[in-house]
N, CA, C and O atoms as CSV, one atom per row, in Angstrom:
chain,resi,resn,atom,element,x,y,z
A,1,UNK,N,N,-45.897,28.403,13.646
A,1,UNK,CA,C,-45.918,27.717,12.379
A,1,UNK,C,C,-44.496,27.543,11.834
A,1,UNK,O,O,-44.123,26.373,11.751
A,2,UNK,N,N,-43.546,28.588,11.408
A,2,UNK,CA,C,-42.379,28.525,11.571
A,2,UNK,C,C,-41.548,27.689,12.284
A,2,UNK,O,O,-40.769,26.928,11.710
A,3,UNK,N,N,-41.644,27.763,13.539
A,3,UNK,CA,C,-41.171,26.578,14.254
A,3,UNK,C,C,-40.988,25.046,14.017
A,3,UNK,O,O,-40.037,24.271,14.117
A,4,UNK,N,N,-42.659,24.908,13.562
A,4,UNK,CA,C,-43.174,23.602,13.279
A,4,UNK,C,C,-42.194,22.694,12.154
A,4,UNK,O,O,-41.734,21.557,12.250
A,5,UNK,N,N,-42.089,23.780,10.996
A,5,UNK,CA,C,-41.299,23.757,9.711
A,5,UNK,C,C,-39.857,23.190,9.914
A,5,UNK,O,O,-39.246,22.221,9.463
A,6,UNK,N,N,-39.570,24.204,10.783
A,6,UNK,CA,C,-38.213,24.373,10.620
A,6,UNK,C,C,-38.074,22.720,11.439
A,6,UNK,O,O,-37.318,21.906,10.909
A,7,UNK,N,N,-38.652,22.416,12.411
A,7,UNK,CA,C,-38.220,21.445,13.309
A,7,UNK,C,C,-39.019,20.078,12.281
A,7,UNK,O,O,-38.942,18.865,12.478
A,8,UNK,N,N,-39.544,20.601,11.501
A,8,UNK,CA,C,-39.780,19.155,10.612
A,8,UNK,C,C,-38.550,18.630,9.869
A,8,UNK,O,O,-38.234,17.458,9.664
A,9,UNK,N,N,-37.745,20.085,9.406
A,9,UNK,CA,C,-36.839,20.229,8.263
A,9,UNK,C,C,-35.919,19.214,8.513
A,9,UNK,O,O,-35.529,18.283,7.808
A,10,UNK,N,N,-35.444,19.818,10.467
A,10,UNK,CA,C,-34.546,19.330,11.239
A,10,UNK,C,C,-34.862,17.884,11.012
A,10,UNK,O,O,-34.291,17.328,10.074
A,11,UNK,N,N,-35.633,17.260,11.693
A,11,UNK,CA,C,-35.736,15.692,11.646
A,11,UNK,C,C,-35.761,15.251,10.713
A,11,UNK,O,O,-34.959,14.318,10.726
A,12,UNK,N,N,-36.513,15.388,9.234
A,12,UNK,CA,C,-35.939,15.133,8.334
A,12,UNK,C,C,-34.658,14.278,8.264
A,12,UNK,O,O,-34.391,13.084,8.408
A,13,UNK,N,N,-33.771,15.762,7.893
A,13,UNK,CA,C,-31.850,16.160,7.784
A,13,UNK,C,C,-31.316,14.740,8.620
A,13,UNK,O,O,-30.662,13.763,8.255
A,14,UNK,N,N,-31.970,15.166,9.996
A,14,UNK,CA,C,-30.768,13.925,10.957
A,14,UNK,C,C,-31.523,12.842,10.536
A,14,UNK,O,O,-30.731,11.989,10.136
A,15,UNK,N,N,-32.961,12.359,10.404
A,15,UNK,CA,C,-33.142,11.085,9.815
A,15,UNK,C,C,-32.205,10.365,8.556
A,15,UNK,O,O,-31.725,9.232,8.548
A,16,UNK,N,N,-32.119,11.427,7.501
A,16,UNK,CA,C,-31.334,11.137,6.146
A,16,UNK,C,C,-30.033,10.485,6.586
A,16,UNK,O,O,-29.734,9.352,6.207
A,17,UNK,N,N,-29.220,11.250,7.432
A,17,UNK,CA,C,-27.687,11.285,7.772
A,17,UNK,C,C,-27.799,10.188,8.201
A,17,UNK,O,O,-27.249,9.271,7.591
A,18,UNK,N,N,-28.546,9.925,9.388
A,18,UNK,CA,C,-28.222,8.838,10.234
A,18,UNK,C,C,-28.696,7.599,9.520
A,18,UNK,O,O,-28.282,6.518,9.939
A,19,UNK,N,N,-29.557,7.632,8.439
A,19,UNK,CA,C,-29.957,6.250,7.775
A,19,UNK,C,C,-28.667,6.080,6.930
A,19,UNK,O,O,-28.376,4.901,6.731
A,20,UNK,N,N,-27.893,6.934,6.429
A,20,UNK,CA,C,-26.904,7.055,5.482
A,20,UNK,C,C,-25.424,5.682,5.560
A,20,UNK,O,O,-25.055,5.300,6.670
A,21,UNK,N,N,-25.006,5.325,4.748
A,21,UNK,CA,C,-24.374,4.247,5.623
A,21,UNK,C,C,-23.232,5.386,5.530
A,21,UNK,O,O,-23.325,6.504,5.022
A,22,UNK,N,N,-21.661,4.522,6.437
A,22,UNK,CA,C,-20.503,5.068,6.585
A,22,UNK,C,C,-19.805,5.362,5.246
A,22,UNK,O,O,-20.508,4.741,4.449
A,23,UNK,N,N,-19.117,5.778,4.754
A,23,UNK,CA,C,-18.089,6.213,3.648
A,23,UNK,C,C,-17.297,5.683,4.308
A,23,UNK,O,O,-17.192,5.853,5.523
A,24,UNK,N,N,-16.305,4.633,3.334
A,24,UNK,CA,C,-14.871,4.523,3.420
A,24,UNK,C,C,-14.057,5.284,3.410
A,24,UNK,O,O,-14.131,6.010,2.419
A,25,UNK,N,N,-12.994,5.574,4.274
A,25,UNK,CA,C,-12.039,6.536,4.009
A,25,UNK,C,C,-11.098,5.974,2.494
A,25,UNK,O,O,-11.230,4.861,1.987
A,26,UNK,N,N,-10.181,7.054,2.001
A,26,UNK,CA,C,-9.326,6.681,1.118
A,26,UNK,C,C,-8.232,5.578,1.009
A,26,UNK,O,O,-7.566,5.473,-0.021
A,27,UNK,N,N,-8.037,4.688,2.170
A,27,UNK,CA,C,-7.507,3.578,1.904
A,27,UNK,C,C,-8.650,2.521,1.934
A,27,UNK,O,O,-8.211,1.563,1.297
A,28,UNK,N,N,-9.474,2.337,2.220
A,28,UNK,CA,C,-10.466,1.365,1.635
A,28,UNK,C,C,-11.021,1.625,0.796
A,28,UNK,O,O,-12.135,1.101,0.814
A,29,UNK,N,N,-10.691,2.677,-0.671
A,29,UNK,CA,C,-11.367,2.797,-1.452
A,29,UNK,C,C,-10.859,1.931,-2.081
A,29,UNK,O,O,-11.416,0.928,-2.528
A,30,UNK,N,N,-9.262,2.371,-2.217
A,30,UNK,CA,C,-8.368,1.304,-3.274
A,30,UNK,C,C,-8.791,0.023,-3.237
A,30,UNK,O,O,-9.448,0.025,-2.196
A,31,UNK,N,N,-8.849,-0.967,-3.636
A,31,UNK,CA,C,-9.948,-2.114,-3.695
A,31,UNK,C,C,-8.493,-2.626,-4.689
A,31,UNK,O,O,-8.681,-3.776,-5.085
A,32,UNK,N,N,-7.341,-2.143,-5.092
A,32,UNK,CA,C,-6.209,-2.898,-5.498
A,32,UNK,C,C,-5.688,-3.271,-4.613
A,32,UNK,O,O,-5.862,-2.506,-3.665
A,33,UNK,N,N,-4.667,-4.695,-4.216
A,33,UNK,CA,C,-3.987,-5.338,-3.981
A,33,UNK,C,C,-2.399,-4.643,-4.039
A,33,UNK,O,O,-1.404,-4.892,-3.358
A,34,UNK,N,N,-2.621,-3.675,-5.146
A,34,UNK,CA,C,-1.114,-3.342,-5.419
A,34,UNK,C,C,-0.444,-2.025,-5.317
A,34,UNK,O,O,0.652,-1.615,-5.697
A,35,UNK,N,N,-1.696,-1.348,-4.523
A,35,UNK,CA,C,-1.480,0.011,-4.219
A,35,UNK,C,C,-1.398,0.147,-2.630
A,35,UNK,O,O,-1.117,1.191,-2.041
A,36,UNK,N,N,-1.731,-1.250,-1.951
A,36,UNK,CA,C,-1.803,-1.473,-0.685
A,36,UNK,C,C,0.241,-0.571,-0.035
A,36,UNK,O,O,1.212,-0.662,-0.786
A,37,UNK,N,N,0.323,0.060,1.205
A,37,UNK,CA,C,1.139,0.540,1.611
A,37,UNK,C,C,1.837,-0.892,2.407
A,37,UNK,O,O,1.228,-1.829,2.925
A,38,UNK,N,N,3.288,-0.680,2.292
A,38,UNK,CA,C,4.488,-1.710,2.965
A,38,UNK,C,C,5.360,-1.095,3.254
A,38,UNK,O,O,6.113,-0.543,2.453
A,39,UNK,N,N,5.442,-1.060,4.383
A,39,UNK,CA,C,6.515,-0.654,5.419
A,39,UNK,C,C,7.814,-1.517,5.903
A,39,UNK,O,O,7.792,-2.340,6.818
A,40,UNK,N,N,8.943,-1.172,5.118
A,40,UNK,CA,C,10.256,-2.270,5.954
A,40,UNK,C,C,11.636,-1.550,6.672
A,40,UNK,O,O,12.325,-0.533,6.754
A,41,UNK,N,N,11.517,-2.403,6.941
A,41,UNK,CA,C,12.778,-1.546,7.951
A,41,UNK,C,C,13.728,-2.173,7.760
A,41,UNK,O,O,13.665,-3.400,7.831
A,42,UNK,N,N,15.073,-1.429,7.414
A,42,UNK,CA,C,16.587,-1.851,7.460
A,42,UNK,C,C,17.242,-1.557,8.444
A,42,UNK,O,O,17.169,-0.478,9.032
A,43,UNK,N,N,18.289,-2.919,8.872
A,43,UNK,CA,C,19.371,-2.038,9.545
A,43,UNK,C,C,20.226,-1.877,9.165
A,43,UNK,O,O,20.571,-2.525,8.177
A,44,UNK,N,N,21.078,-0.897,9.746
A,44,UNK,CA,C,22.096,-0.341,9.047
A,44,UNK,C,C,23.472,-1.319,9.263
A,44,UNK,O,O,23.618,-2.071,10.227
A,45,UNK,N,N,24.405,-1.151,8.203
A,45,UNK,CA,C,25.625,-2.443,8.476
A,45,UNK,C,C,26.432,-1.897,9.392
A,45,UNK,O,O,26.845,-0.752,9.203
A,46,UNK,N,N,26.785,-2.595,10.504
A,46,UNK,CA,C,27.666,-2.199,11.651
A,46,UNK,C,C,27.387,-1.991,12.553
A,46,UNK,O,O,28.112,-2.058,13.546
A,47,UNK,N,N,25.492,-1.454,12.511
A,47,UNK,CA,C,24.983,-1.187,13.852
A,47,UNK,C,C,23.655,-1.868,14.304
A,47,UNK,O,O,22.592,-2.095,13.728
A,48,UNK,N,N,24.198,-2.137,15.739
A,48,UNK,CA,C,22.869,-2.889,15.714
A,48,UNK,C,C,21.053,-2.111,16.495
A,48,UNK,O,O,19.975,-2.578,16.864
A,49,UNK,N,N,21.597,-0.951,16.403
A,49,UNK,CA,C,20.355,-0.116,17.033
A,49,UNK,C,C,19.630,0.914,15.410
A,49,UNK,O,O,18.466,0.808,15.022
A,50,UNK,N,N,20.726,1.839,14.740
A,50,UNK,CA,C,20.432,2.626,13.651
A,50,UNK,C,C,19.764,1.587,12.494
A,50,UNK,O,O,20.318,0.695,11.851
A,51,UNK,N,N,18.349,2.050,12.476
A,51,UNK,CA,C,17.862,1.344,11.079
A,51,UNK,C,C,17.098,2.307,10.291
A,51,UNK,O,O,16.760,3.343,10.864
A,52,UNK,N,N,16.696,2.093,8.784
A,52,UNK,CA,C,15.829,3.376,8.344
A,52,UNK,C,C,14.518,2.629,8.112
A,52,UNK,O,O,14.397,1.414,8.265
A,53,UNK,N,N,13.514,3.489,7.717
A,53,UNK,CA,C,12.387,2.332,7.076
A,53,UNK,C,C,11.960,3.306,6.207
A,53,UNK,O,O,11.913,4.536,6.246
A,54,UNK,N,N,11.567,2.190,5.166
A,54,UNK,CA,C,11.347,2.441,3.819
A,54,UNK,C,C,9.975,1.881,3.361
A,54,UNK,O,O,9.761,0.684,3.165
A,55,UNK,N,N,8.836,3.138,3.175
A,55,UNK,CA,C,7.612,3.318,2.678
A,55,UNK,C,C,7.265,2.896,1.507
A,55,UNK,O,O,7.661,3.711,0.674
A,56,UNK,N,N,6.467,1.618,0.801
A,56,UNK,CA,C,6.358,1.693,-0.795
A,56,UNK,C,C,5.325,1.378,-1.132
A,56,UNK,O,O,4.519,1.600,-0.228
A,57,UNK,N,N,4.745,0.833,-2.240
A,57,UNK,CA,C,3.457,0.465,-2.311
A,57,UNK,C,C,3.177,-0.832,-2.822
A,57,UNK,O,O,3.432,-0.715,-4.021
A,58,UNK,N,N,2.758,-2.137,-2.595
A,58,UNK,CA,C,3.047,-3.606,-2.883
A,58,UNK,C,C,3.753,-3.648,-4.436
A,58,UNK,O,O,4.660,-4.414,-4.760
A,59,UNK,N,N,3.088,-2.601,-5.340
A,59,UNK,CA,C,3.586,-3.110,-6.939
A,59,UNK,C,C,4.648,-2.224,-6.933
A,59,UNK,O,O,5.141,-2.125,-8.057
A,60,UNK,N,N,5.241,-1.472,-6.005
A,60,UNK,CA,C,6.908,-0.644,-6.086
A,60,UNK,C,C,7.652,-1.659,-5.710
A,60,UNK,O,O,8.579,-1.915,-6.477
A,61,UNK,N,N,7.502,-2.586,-4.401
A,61,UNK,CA,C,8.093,-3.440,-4.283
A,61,UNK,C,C,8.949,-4.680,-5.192
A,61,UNK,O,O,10.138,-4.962,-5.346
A,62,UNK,N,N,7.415,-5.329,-5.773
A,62,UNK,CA,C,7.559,-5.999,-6.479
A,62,UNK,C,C,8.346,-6.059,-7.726
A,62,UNK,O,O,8.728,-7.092,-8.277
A,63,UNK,N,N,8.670,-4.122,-8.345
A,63,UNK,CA,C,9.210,-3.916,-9.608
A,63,UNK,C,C,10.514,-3.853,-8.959
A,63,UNK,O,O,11.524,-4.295,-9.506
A,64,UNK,N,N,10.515,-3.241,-7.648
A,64,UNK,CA,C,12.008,-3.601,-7.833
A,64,UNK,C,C,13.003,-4.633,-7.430
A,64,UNK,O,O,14.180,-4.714,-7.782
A,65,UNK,N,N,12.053,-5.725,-6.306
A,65,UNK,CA,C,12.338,-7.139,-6.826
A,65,UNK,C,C,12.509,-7.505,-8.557
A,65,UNK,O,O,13.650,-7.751,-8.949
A,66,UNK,N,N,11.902,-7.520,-9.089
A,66,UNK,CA,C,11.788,-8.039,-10.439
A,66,UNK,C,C,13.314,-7.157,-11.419
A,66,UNK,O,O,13.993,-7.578,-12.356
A,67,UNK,N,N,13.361,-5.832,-10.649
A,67,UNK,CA,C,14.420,-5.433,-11.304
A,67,UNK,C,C,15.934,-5.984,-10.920
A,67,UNK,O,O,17.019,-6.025,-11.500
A,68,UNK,N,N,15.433,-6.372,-9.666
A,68,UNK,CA,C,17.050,-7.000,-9.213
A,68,UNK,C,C,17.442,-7.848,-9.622
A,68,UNK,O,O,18.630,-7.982,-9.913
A,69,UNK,N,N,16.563,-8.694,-9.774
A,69,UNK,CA,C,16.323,-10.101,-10.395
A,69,UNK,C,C,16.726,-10.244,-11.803
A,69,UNK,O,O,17.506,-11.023,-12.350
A,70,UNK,N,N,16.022,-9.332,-12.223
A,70,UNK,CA,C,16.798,-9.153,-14.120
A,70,UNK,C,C,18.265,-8.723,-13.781
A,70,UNK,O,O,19.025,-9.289,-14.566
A,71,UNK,N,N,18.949,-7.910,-12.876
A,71,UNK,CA,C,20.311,-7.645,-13.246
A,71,UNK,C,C,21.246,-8.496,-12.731
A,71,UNK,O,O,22.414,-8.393,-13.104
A,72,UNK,N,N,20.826,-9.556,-11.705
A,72,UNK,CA,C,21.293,-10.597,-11.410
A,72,UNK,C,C,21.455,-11.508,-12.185
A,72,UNK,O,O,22.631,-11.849,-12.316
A,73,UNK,N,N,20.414,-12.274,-13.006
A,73,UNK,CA,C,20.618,-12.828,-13.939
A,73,UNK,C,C,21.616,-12.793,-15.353
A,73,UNK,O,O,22.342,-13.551,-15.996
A,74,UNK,N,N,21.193,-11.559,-15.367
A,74,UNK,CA,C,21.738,-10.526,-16.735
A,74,UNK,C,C,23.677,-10.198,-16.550
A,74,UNK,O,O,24.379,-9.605,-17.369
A,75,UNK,N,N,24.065,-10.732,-15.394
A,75,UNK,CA,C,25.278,-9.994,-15.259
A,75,UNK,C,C,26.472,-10.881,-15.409
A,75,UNK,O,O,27.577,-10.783,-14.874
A,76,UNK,N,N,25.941,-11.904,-16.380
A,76,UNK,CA,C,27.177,-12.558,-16.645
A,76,UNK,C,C,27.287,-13.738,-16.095
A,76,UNK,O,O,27.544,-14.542,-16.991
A,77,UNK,N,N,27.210,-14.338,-14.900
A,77,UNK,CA,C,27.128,-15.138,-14.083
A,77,UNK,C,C,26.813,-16.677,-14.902
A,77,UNK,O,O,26.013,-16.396,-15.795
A,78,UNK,N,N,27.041,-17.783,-14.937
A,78,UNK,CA,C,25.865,-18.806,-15.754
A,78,UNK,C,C,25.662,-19.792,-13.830
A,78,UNK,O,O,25.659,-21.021,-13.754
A,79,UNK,N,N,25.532,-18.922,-12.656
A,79,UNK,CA,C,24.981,-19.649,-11.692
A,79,UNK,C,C,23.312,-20.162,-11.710
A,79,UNK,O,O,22.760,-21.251,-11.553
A,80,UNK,N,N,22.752,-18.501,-12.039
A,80,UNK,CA,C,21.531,-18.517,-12.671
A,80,UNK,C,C,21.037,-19.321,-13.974
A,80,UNK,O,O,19.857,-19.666,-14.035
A,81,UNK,N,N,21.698,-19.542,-14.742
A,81,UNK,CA,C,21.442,-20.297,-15.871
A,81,UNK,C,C,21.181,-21.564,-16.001
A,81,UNK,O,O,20.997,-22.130,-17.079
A,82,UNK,N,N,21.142,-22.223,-14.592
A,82,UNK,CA,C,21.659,-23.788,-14.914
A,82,UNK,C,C,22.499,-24.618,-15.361
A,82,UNK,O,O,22.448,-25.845,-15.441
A,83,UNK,N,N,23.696,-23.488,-15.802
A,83,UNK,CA,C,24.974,-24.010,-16.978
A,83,UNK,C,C,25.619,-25.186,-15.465
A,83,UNK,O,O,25.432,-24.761,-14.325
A,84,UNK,N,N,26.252,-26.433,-15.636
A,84,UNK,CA,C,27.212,-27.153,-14.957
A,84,UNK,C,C,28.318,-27.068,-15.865
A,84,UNK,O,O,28.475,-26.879,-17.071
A,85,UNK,N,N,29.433,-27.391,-14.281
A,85,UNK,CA,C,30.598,-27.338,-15.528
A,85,UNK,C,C,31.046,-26.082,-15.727
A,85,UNK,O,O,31.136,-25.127,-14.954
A,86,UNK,N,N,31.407,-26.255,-17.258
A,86,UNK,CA,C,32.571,-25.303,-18.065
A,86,UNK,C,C,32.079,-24.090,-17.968
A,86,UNK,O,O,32.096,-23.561,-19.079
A,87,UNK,N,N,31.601,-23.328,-17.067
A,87,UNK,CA,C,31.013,-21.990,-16.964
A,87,UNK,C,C,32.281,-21.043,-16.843
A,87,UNK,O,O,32.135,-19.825,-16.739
């Protein structure tokens, strides 16, 4: 009788599991665009084998595009400005 039980219990259990769908691991949870991982690689000036690579996450990227971009602009220059002429 015991037996019977226990081996009902069993089929049960593996029925549940196996009907169960898959779980996403933790990068398909993120469901952002901007947490997605980017990988780039530099080389280094002078050589043409030594490069590093640099790990970020699409919206690290992007801020620090956007930051370069502001200090480029920002630095005096009127190339950025559209100024002709008497610059």
């Amino acid at each position: 009788m015991r037996r019977w039980i226990l081996s009902a219990v069993l089929v049960f259990t593996a029925s549940t599991l196996a009907a169960e769908p898959p779980k996403p691991d933790d990068r398909e949870k993120s469901a952002d665009k901007g947490e997605k991982m980017i990988c780039k690689r530099f080389t280094e000036t002078g050589s043409l084998v030594r490069a590093r690579r640099v790990c970020k996450t699409k919206r690290d990227w992007e801020r620090e595009r956007e930051a370069i971009r502001s200090m480029t602009n920002s630095s005096g220059s009127c190339a950025g400005q559209g100024l002709s002429g008497g610059c």
